[in-house]
C-alpha positions in Angstrom: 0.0 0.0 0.0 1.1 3.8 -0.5 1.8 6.1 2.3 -1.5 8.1 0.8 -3.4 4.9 1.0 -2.5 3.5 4.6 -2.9 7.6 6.1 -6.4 7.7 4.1 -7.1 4.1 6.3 -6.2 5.3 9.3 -7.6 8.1 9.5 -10.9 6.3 8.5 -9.8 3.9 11.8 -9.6 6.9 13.7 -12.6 8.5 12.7 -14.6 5.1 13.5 -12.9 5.3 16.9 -13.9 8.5 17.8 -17.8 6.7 16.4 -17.7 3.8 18.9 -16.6 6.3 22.1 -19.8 8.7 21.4 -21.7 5.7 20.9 -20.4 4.1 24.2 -21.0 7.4 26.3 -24.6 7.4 25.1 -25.4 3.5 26.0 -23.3 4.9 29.1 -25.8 7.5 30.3 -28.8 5.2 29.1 -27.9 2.2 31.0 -27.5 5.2 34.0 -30.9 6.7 33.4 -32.2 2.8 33.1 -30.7 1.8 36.2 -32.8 4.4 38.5 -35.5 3.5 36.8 -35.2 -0.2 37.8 -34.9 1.1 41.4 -37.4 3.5 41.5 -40.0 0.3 39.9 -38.5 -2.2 42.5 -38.5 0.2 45.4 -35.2 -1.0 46.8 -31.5 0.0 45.7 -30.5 -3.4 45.8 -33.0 -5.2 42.9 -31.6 -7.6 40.4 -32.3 -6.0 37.0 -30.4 -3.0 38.4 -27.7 -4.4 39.1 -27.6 -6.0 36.3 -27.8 -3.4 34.4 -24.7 -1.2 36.8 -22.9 -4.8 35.8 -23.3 -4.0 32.2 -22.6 -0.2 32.6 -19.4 -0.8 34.4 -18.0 -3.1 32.0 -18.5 -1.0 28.9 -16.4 1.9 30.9 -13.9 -0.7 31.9 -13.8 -1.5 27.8 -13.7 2.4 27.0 -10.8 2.6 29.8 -9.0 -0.6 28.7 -9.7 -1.7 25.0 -10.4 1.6 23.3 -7.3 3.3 24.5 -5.3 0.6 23.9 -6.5 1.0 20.6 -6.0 4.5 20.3 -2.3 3.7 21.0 -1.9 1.3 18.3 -3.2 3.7 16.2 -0.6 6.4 17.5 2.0 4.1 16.6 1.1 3.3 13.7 0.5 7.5 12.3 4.6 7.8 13.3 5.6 5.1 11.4 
């Protein structure tokens, strides 16, 4: 591939990054608004489709945190190449 080609590419791979991290923040503040809903219908703090659905928010930030900037970084490395 030409230097044109592969910065073309990633920059697409960037801007699909920067896609999946809005889309993650939304489902983020979703699954928030979601959860206090599930206590508010159960009455209790402690109900089992809320904390489910914490479960589920607190892995896709543990993703964002872990996976997508580990990504990023790959992607850093590859630009200075």
């Amino acid at each position: 591939m030409k230097k044109k080609q592969i910065r073309k590419y990633l920059r697409h791979a960037e801007d699909y990054m920067e896609e999946i991290e809005v889309k993650m923040r939304c489902l983020d503040s979703t699954l928030f608004f979601v959860s206090l809903g599930m206590e508010y219908f159960h009455q209790t703090e402690n109900c089992f489709e809320g904390n489910t659905v914490q479960f589920i928010n607190d892995y896709l930030k543990a993703v964002r945190n872990v996976e997508i900037a580990g990504l990023h970084e790959a992607l850093e490395k590859l630009k200075n190449v």
